[in-house]
N, C-alpha and C positions, 0 to 999 in steps of 0.2 A: 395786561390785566383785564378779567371779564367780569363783570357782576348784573345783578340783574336787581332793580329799585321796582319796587312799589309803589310809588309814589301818586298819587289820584289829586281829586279836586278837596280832599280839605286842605282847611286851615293850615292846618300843622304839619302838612303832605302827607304822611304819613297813615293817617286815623288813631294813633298813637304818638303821646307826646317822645314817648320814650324809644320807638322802631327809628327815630331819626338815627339815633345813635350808631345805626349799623352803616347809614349811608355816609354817617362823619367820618366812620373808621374805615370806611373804603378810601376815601378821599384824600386823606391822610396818610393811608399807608400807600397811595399811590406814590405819594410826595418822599414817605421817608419809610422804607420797608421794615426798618430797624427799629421803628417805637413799638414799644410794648403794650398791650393790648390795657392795662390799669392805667400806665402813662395819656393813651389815646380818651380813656373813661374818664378822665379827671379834668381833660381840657372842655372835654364835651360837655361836661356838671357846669361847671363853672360857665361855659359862655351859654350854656341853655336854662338852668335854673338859677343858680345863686352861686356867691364865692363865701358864703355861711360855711365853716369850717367843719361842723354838726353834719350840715347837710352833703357837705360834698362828701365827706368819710360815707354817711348812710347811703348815700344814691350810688359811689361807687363798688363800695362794697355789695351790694343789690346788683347794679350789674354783671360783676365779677363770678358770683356764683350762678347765674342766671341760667345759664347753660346747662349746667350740670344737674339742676333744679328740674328742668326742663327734661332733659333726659332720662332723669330718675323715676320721675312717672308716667312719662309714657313708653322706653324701650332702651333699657336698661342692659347691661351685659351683652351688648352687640346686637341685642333684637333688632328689627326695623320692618318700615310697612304695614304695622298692625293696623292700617288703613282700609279706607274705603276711599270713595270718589272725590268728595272732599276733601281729602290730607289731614282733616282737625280730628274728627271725630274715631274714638279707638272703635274699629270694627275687625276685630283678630278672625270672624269668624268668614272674613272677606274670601270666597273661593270664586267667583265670577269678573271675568275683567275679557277685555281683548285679547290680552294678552297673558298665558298662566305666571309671566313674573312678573306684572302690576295688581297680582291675589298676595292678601297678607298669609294666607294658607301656603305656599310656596318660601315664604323665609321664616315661616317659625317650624314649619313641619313638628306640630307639636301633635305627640302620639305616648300611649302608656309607658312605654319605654324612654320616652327622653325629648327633647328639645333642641333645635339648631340647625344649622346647613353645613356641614360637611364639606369645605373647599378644601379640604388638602389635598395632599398629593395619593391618599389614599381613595378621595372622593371626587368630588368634579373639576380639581386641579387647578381651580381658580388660582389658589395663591401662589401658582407659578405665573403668574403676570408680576410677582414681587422679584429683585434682583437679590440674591444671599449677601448678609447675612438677614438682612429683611423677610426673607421668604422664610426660612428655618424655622425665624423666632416665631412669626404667624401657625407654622404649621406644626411645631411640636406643643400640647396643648400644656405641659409644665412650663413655658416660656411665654404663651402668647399674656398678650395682657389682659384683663379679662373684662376691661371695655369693650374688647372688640370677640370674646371668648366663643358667644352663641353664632356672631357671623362666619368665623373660620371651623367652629367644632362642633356636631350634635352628641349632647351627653346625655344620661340618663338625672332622672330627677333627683336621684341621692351621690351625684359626685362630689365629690369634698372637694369645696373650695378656700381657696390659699388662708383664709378665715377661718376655719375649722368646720363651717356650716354647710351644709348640704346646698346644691344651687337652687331647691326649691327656697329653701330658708332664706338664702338670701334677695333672691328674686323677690318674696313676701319685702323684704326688708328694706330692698331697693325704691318701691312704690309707695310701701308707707314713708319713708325717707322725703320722697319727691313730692309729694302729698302735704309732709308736717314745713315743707322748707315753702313751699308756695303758699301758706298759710301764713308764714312769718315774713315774707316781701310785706305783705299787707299792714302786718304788724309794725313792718320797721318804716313803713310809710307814711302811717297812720302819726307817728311820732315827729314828721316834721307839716304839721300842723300850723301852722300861724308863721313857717320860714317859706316853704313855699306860698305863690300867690293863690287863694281861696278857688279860683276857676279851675287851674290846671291840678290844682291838690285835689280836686273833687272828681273830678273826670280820670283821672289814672288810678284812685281808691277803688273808684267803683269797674275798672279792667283788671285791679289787679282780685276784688272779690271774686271775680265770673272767673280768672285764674284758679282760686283754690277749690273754687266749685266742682271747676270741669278737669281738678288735679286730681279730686276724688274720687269723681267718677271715671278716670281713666286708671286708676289702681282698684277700684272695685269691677269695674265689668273684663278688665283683660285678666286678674289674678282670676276671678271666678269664669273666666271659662278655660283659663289652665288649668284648673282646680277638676274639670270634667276629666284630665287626662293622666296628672299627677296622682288621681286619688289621696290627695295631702291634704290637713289643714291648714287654713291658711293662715299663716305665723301673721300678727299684726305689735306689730314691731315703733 
């Protein structure tokens, strides 16, 4: 097993009381591969915050979708790299790098016609690195999943997807999603108030505010410069 810890000079290693969590679960599943990822959240709540029954439901449940939160507003439906040099900040309009595949312009290849990179066997054959039946399902686009849809497929901005909605629609639908759900971490944080201790309940409030700040701003400036190419309104959802 490889992983790679961040780990610096604070307090809490981390600079986040809650990134420990990634190193527990490394740790753990070193020891036991078969615990399942809310099993491993639950041991973590409990020996890092409190064994408050309130609390360990909210902080795991927080965990659990955290990911996908995560995901939803910044590159949703298989996008990735809308980066810049930093990694944090959405810079979709990134064409400059060393290298033409560390440009966010290179995996969105977003143009009036459509959005996506093209690895099938019809395009740059990436997904023949998969062994079948894996490969197939990647590269016939009624099968692929459509987490990974933009990285295996480039479609046009009115393909109907499995939802009835066009992927511009839902693309809109994705980011305000990722946007309203990192707003409500806060929310549901904010509610264990007087369970967690007054220090660490003040310092993760005020990481998880700069969260929904920089959750909006990552669905307002990457929707609006698809918006240059889809010529669509942007559904705010």
């Amino acid at each position: 097993m490889v992983g790679v810890l961040n780990t610096g000079s604070d307090a809490n290693w981390c600079g986040h009381d809650s990134s420990q969590s990634n190193w527990y679960a490394y740790g753990r599943l070193a020891w036991d591969h078969e615990l399942s990822a809310e099993a491993i959240a639950e041991e973590w709540v409990r020996q890092t915050w409190t064994n408050d029954a309130t609390a360990v439901k909210t902080i795991t449940d927080m965990m659990m979708g955290s990911r996908e939160t995560f995901v939803n507003y910044t590159m949703p439906l298989g996008l990735h790299h809308l980066i810049g040099s930093n990694h944090y900040a959405p810079v979709p309009q990134n064409d400059r790098a060393p290298r033409r595949d560390w440009t966010a312009v290179y995996y969105h290849q977003a143009a009036a016609e459509g959005i996506g990179f093209d690895r099938t066997k019809k395009g740059d054959k990436a997904v023949e690195q998969y062994f079948p039946p894996v490969r197939d399902r990647f590269d016939d686009v009624t099968t692929c999943l459509e987490i990974h849809l933009l990285w295996f497929h480039r479609l046009p901005w009115d393909y109907r997807m499995k939802s009835g909605k066009t992927l511009w629609d839902q693309l809109c639908e994705k980011y305000y999603q990722g946007a309203r759900q990192a707003a409500q971490l806060g929310q549901m944080w904010e509610g264990l108030s007087g369970i967690v201790d007054p220090q660490r309940h003040k310092a993760v409030a005020a990481k998880l505010a700069l969260q929904a700040t920089r959750a909006a701003q990552w669905r307002d400036q990457i929707l609006g410069y698809f918006q240059r190419f889809s010529g669509k309104e942007i559904v705010k959802s």
